[in-house]
N, C-alpha and C positions, 0 to 999 in steps of 0.2 A: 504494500500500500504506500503510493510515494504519498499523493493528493490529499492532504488533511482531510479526514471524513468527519468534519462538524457534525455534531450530534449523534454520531457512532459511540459517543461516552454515555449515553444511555443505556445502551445495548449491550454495554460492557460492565455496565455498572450502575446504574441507575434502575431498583425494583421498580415493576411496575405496582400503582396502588389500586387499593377496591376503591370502586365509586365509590360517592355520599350517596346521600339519597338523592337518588334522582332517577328519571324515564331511563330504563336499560335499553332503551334504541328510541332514535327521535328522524324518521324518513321527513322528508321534504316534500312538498309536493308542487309541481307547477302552477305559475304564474299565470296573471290573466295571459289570454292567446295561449296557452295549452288545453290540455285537457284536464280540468279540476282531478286531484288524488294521484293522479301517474305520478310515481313515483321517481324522481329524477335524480336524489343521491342520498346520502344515509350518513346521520352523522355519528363520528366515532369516538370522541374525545371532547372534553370543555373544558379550556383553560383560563381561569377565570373570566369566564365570559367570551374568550373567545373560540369557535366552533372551527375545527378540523374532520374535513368529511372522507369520503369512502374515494374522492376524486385524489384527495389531497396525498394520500396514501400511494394511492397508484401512481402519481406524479411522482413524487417522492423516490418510490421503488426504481422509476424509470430513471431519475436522475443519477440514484448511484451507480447504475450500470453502465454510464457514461464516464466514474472514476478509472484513472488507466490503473491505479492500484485496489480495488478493493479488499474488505474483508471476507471472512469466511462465508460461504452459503448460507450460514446459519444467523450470519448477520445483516444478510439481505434479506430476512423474510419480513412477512407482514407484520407482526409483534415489531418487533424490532423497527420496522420503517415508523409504526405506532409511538415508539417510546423517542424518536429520533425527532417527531413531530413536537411531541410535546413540552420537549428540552430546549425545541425551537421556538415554539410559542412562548414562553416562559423567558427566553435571551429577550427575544424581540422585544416584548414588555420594557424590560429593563435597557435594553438600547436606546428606549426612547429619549430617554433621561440623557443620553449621552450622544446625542445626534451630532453634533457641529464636530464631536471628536470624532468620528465614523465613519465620516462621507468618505464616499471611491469618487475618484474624478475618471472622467471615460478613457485619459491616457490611462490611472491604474487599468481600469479593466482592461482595455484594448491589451495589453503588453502582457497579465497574465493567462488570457485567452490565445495570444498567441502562442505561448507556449505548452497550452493545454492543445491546443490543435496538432503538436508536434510531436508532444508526450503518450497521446491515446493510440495504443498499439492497433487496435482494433480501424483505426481513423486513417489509417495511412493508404489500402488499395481505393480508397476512394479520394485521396488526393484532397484530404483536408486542410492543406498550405494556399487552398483555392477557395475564393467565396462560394461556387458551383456547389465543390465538395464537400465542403463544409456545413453547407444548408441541407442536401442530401443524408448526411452523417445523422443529425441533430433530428432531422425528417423522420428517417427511420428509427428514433428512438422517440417518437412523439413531438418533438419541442418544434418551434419555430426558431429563425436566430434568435430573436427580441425577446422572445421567454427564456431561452436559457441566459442569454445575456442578464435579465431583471434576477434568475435565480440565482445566478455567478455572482453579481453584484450584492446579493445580500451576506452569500456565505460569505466574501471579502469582507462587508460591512460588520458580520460577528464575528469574525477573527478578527479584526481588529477593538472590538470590544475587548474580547480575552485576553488581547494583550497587554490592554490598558489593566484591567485585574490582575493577572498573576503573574504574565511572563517576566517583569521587571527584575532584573537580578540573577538570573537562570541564562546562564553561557553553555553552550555547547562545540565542543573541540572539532577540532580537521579531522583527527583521529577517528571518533565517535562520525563524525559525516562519511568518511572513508569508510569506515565497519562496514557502517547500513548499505552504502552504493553497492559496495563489494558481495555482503552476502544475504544482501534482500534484493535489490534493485535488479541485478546482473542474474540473479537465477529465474527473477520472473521472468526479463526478456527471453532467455535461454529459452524456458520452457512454451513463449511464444515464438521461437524461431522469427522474431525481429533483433537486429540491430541496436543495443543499445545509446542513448544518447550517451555524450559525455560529463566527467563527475560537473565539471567545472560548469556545466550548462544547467544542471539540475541539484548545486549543492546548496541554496538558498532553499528549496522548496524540500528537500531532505530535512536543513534545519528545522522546520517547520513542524517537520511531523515529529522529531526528536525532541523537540519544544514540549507538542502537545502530549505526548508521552509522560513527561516529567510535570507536566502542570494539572495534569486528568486529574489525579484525586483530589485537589483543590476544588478544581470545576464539580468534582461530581457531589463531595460536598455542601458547594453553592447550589446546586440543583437541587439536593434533596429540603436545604432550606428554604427556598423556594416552593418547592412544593407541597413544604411542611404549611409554611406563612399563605399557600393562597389554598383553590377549588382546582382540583385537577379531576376533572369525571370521564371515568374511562367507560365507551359502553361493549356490553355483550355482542357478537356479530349474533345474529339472527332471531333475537330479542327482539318482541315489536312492545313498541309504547302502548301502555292500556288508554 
């Protein structure tokens, strides 16, 4: 996993909790110009107040399969995209408070996207160094450019939150960068039969994840307080509201 997976520290560490009281399933139903009761999506979670649906999920799921490093299978499933959702709702909150310090300018984005175009092993027979390619790429994984660009832009925006919390003080060596390239980075390409980049092009974004390794139980601390302090309602799938 090179790609920081924000909100992977749920799923690693963060229980999930029982509802409060509340509806164990809350369906939606269409708007005027539908058809009154069709059911159009299902909500899964409330964090204080705000609603995480059955779309949001599936988004979600799709987005980390666009990571060039992921986790385990078992960290991709639905639970987990669940718990990854709700660790995000909960940053978000608290970003608010901290916005002017937060902001991505579209150089940052532009520049990490570029290197995320270059990074995705999967991304390469289709010539994603190409805007064509690139939109094709993102296509076949659901997204348009512009939504994964808004989705890129936030996880940029709560990593830099995190940083402003805990990374301060926490160094990581050449050494420790060298380790990971060498014996995480280099077996995954191997086992992709891609070419790996070099250290020198991907040893900022190593730090990163080296970082977040070292600050997780901090974070996941803050998270469980969080969720101690607010309404975090998880619902049942196939629960219908009475």
């Amino acid at each position: 996993m090179l790609v920081i997976q924000l909100l992977l520290w749920a799923a690693s560490g963060a229980p999930a909790q029982e509802p409060k009281s509340v509806p164990p399933s809350v369906p939606l139903t269409a708007v005027p110009g539908g058809q009154q009761g069709t059911e159009i999506d299902g909500v899964v979670a409330i964090v204080n107040g705000d609603v995480i649906l059955e779309s949001d999920v599936d988004e979600e799921r799709r987005f980390e399969t666009i990571q060039p490093y992921r986790g385990s299978a078992n960290g991709r499933s639905r639970d987990h995209a669940v718990q990854r959702l709700i660790n995000r709702a909960l940053i978000l909150q608290q970003a608010v408070l901290e916005a002017d310090q937060i902001a991505v300018s579209d150089e940052e984005l532009d520049k990490q996207l570029g290197t995320l175009r270059k990074d995705i092993p999967a991304c390469r027979s289709l010539h994603c160094e190409t805007e064509d390619g690139w939109q094709k790429y993102l296509a076949s994984n659901g997204f348009t450019v512009q939504e994964f660009r808004d989705r890129w832009r936030q996880r940029m925006q709560l990593l830099k939150l995190i940083d402003i919390r805990f990374r301060n003080g926490i160094h990581i060596s050449d050494d420790e960068i060298r380790n990971y390239y060498e014996k995480t980075m280099l077996p995954e390409y191997a086992r992709q039969k891609v070419s790996p980049p070099k250290l020198e092009t991907v040893s900022r974004r190593i730090e990163e994840v080296l970082l977040q390794q070292r600050v997780s139980g901090l974070l996941r601390d803050w998270l469980q307080s969080l969720r101690a302090q607010g309404n975090v309602w998880i619902m049942r799938p196939g629960e219908v509201a009475p």
